[in-house]
C-alpha positions in Angstrom: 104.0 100.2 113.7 106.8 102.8 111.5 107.8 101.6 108.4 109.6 103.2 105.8 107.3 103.4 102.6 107.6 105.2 99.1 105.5 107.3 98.8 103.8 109.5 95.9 102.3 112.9 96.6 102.0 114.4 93.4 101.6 112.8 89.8 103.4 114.1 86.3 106.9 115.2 88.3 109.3 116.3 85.4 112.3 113.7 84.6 114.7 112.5 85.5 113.1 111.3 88.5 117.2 110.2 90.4 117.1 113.9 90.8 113.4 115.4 91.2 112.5 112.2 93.3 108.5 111.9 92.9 109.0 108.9 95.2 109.9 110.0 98.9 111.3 107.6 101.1 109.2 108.4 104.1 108.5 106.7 108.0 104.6 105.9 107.7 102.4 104.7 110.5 101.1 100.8 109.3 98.1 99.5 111.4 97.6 95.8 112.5 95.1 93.7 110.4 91.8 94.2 110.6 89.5 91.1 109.4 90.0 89.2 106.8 93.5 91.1 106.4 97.3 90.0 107.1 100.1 91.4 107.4 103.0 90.6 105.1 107.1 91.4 105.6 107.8 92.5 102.3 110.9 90.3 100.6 111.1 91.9 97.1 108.7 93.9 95.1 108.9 94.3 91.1 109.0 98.0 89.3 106.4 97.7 86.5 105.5 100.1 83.9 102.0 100.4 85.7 103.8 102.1 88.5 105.1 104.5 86.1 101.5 105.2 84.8 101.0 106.9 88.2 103.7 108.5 88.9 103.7 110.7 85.7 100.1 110.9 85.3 98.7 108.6 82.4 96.6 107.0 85.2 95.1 109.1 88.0 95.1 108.0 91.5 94.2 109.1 94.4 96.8 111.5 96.1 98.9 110.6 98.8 99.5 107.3 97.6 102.2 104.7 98.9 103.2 103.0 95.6 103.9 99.0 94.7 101.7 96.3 93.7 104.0 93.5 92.6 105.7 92.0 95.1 106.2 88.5 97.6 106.7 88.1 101.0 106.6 86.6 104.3 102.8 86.8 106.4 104.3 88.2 110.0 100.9 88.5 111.6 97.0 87.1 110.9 93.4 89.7 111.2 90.4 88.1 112.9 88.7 85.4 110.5 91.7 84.5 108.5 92.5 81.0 109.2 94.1 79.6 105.9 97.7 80.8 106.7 100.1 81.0 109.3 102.5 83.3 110.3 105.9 82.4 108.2 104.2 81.2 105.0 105.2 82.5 102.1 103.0 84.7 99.6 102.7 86.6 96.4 100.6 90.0 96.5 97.9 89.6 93.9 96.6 93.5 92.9 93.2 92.8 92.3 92.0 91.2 95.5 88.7 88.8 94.6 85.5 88.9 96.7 84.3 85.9 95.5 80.2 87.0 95.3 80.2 89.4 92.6 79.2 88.7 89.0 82.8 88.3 87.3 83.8 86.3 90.9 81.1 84.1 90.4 81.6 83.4 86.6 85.1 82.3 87.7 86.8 85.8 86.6 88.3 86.9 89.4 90.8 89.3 87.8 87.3 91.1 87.0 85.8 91.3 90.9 84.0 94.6 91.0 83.8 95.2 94.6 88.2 95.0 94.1 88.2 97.6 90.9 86.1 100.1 93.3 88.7 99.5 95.8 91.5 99.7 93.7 89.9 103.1 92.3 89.5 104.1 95.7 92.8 103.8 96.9 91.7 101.6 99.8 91.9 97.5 100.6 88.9 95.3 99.7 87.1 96.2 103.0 87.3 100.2 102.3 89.7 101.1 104.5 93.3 102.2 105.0 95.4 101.2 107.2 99.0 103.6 106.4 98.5 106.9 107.6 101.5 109.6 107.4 102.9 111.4 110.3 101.6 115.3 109.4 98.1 113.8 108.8 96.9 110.7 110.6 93.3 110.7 110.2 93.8 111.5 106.5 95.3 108.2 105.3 97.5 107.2 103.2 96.1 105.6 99.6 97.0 102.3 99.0 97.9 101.4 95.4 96.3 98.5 93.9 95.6 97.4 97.7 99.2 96.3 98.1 101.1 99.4 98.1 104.2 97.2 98.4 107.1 99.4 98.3 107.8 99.5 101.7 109.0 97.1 104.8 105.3 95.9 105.7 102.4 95.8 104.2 98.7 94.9 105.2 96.8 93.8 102.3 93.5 91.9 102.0 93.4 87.8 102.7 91.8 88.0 98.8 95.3 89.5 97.9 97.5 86.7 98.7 98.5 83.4 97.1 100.7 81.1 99.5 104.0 79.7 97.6 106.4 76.9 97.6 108.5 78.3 100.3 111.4 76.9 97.8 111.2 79.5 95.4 113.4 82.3 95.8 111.1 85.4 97.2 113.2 87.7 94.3 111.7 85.8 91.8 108.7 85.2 93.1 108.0 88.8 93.4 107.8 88.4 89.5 104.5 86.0 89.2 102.3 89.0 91.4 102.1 90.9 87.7 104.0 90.3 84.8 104.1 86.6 85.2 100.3 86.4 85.7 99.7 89.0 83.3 101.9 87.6 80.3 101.7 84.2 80.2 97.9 84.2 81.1 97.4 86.1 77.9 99.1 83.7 76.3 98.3 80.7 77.4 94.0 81.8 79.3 93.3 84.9 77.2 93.9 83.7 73.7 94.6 79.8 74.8 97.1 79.3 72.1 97.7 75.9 70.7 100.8 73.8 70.1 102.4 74.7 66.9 100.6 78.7 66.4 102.1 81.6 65.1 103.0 83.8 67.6 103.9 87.9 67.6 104.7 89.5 70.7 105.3 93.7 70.6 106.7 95.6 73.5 109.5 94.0 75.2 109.2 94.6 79.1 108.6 92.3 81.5 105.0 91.4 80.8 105.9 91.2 77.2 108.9 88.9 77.9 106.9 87.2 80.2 104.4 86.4 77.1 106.8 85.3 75.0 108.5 82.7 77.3 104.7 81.3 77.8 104.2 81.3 74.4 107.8 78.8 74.1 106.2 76.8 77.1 103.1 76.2 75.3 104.5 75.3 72.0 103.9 78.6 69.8 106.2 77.5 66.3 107.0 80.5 65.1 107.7 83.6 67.5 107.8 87.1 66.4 109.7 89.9 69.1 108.6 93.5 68.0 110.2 96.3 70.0 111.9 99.8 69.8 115.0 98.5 71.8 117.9 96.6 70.0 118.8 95.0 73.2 115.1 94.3 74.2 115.4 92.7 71.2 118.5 90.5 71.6 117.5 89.4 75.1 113.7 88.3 73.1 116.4 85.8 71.0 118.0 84.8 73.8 114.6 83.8 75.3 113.4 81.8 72.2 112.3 84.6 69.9 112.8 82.6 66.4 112.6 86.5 64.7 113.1 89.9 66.1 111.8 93.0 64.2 112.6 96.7 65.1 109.4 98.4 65.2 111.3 101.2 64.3 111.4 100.4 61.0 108.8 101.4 58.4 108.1 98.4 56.6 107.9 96.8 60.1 104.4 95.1 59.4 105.6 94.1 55.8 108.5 92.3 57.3 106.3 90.3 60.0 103.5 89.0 57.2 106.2 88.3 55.1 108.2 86.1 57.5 104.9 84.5 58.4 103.2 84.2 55.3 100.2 86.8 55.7 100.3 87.5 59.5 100.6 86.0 62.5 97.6 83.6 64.2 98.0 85.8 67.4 99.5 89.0 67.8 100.0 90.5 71.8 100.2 94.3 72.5 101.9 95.1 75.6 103.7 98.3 74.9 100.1 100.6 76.1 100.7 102.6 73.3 98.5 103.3 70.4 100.4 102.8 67.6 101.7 99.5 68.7 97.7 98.0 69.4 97.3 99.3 65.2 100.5 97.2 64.4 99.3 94.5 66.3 96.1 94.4 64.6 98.2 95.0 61.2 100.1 92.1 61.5 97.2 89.6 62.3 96.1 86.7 59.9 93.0 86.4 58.7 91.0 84.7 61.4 93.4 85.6 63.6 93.3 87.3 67.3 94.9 90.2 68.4 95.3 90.4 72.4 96.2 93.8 73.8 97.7 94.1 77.5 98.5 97.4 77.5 97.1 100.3 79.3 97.3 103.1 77.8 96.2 106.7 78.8 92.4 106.3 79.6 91.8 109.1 77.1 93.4 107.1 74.3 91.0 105.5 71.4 91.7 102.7 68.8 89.7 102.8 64.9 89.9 100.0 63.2 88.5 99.3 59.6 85.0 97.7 60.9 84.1 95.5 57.9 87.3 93.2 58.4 86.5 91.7 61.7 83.4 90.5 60.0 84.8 89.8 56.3 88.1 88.1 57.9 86.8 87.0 60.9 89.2 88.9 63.3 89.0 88.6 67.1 90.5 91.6 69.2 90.8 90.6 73.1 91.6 92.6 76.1 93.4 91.0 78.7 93.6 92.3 82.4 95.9 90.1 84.5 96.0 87.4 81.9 92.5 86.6 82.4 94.2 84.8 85.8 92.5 82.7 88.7 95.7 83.5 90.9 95.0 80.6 93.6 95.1 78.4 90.2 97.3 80.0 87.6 100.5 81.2 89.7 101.3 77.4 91.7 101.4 75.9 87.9 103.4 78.6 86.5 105.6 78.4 89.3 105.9 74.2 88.9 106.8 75.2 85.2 109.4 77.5 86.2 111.1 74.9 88.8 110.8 72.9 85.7 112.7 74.5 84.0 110.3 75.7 81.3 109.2 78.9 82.0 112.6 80.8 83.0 111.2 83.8 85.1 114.8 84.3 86.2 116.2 85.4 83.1 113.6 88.6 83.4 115.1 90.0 86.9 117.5 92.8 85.1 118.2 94.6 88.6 118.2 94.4 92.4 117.3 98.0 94.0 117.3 99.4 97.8 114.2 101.3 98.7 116.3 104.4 98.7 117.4 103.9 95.1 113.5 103.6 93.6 113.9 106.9 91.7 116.6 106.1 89.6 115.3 102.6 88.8 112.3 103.9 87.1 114.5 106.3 85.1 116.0 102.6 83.6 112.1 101.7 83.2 111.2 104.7 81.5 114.4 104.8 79.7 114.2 100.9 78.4 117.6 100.3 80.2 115.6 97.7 82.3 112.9 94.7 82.1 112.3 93.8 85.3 113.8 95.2 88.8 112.5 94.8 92.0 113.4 96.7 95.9 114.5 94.3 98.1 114.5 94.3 101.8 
């Protein structure tokens, strides 16, 4: 079938991207299902800074590449062997699809499934093919992104990709549990399994770190520190539940957090993916404390830290892909928390975008003009 798909051919296009348009808004050919896959109607798919990492060229992909890995929508049509869904049910796209045999799979890991990194690497769905091929070179194909590639009408993604939803929840904010939902509160909440009444620091403001801080409310965290370059980042984090906000562009930024938290925070999350905000993470954690980083940053970036003090104060630094998630378990109870009231994914969606407006929305992205805005269709 034609679709209409965004698609990258070339990484590290010079801003602003509303006028050198990286992302071209081409007709693609889509193939039906093949086994174990489904195909999906696309309702609304989230702009994440991970998207971003690609298109300027922190983190290589595979060329051609139709772009999108966040996103919910409707199942239109089932592939041989798939027999858990129907067509109408509601989804979210999960962009690490989990075999279920590997290692990590069978340690109940699933965010960690080898057999879906390769894939993901690879630019092709769990079963090593590709099913979007462009019109000027069909038996090429077209590279999936994160085997969701989601930015587009249709998709057909791996049966490992999908979580079925409450058909209640709005698909626009559904969208938002695929990534930054999973990714920030599961770091939260899996990764560093804070307890009622911890200290709390949260740097980089998107919608993964928004995301993290609104877990970190649901799970009881007492004391809340926002860290972020934006003042209005920083007013929507008080709006959220923040109980302090600190500009990180401050110098005596890591002064002001130990002070306000007498010596440092119990748990300190990095989701900016930059350097210098992993250091000030780690600055800013307690004694005994953990620091959790989220961020990806370029693969060629490194982190030194003074090596006695995670043995002389007992410190615990964590990475956390996905928010250390089980999607078929995490995303149903963070969506019963958000019916609940309790976990107000709502309040991140900053933005509704037509397919043909994608390159200016990542210019608010890269600019900081936007936490969390999503293509609908």
């Amino acid at each position: 079938m034609k679709i209409r798909a965004a698609v990258l051919e070339r990484m590290g296009t010079p801003l602003p991207y509303a006028e050198t348009r990286p992302l071209a808004i081409r007709t693609v050919e889509l193939d039906p299902p093949g086994p174990g896959e489904v195909l999906i109607r696309v309702a609304a798919a989230g702009l994440c800074h991970s998207d971003l990492s690609v298109i300027n060229g922190d983190r290589p992909r595979p060329m051609p590449m139709a772009l999108g890995h966040e996103a919910s929508g409707v199942v239109e049509a089932l592939g041989p062997g798939v027999d858990d869904l129907k067509r109408g049910d509601h989804v979210v796209v999960v962009f690490v699809p989990s075999c279920g045999h590997c290692a990590p799979c069978a340690e109940g890991r699933p965010a960690l499934c080898e057999p879906g990194a390769a894939a993901n690497g690879a630019g092709t769905l769990l079963s090593g093919r590709r099913r979007l091929h462009l019109d000027d070179a069909p038996e090429a194909g077209l590279h999936h992104h994160m085997g969701c590639s989601v930015f587009a009408e249709y998709a057909v993604v791996s049966r490992r990709s999908l979580v079925r939803i409450d058909p209640s929840i709005p698909l626009d904010h559904a969208a938002l549990f695929g990534c930054a939902v999973l990714t920030g509160v599961g770091a939260v909440v899996n990764t560093a399994a804070i307890k009622a009444g911890a200290t709390v620091a949260v740097i980089g403001l998107g919608g993964v770190g928004l995301a993290a801080l609104i877990g970190a409310r649901a799970a009881g965290a007492s004391r809340i520190v926002a860290i972020d370059l934006s003042p209005a980042k920083l007013e929507e984090a008080s709006r959220l539940g923040a109980t302090d906000v600190v500009d990180a562009r401050e110098a005596d930024a890591k002064d002001r957090v130990r002070a306000l938290t007498g010596g440092g925070v119990e748990f300190a999350f990095e989701f900016a993916g930059a350097i210098r905000a992993l250091e000030l993470a780690y600055a800013i954690t307690r004694r005994g404390g953990t620091t959790v980083t989220a961020g990806l940053p370029p693969p060629s970036a490194s982190f030194g830290i003074p090596a006695v003090s995670l043995v002389a104060e007992e410190r615990t630094i964590k990475g956390s892909y996905i928010g250390t998630c089980v999607p078929s378990r995490d995303i149903p109870r963070y969506m019963e928390l958000y019916r609940q009231g309790r976990l107000p994914v709502d309040r991140l969606l900053s933005g509704r975008l037509k397919l043909d407006d994608i390159n200016h929305g990542f210019d608010l992205l890269h600019e900081g003009r936007a936490v969390r805005q999503v293509v609908t269709f």
